[in-house]
N, C-alpha and C positions, 0 to 999 in steps of 0.2 A: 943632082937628082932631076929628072925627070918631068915636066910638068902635069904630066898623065897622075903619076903617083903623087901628086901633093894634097889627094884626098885623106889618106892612108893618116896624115899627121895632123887630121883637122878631129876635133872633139865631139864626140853627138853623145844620144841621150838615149837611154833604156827607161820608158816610164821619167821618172824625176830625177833620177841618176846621170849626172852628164860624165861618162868617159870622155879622157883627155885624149886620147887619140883613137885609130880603129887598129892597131895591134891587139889581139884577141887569143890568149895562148892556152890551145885545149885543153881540156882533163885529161890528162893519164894517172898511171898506177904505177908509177916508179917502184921497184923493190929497196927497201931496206932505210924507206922514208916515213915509216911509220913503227909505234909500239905493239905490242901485243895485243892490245884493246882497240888497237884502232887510230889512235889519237897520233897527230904528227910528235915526230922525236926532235931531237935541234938539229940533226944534219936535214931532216924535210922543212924545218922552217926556216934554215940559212937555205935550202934550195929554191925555194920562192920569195923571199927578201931579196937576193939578188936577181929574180928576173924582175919586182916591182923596180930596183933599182936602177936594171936595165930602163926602163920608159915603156914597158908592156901596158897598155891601158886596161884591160884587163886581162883577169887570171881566172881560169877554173880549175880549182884542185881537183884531183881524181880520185883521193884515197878514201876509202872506207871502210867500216871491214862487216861484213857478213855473216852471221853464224850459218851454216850451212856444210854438209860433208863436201860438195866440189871446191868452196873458197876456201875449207882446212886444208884441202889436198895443195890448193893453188899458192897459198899465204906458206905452207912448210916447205915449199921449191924458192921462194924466198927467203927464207928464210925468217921471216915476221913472226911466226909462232915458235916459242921453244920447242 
């Protein structure tokens, strides 16, 4: 590696929170990683158990679910809603 990147593996701090590294893995909206309510299922929580276990210093999940007619339209193309 690099000497340039050996920032990347150093720990800082969000307020009082000290992430172990700066690997920072954005929200998305995976399909078919959530319930019908909303709520992660266990193939969404085995999907972010193994990036923690990867060494991702942080994680932001992206799923949520919205009542609204365009996120029914969006959530039934994934199938997330019966």
């Amino acid at each position: 590696m690099e000497k340039r990147y050996s920032n990347l593996f150093e720990p800082f701090k969000i307020g009082k929170l000290e992430i172990k590294n700066r690997f920072v893995m954005a929200p998305m909206g995976p399909g078919g990683l959530s319930t019908p309510d909303g709520a992660f299922n266990e193939k969404g929580i085995e999907y972010y158990v193994e990036r923690a276990k990867g060494g991702t210093g942080l994680i932001i999940t992206g799923i949520c679910y919205v009542e609204n007619e365009i996120e029914k339209k969006l959530c039934l193309q994934c199938h997330v809603l019966p």
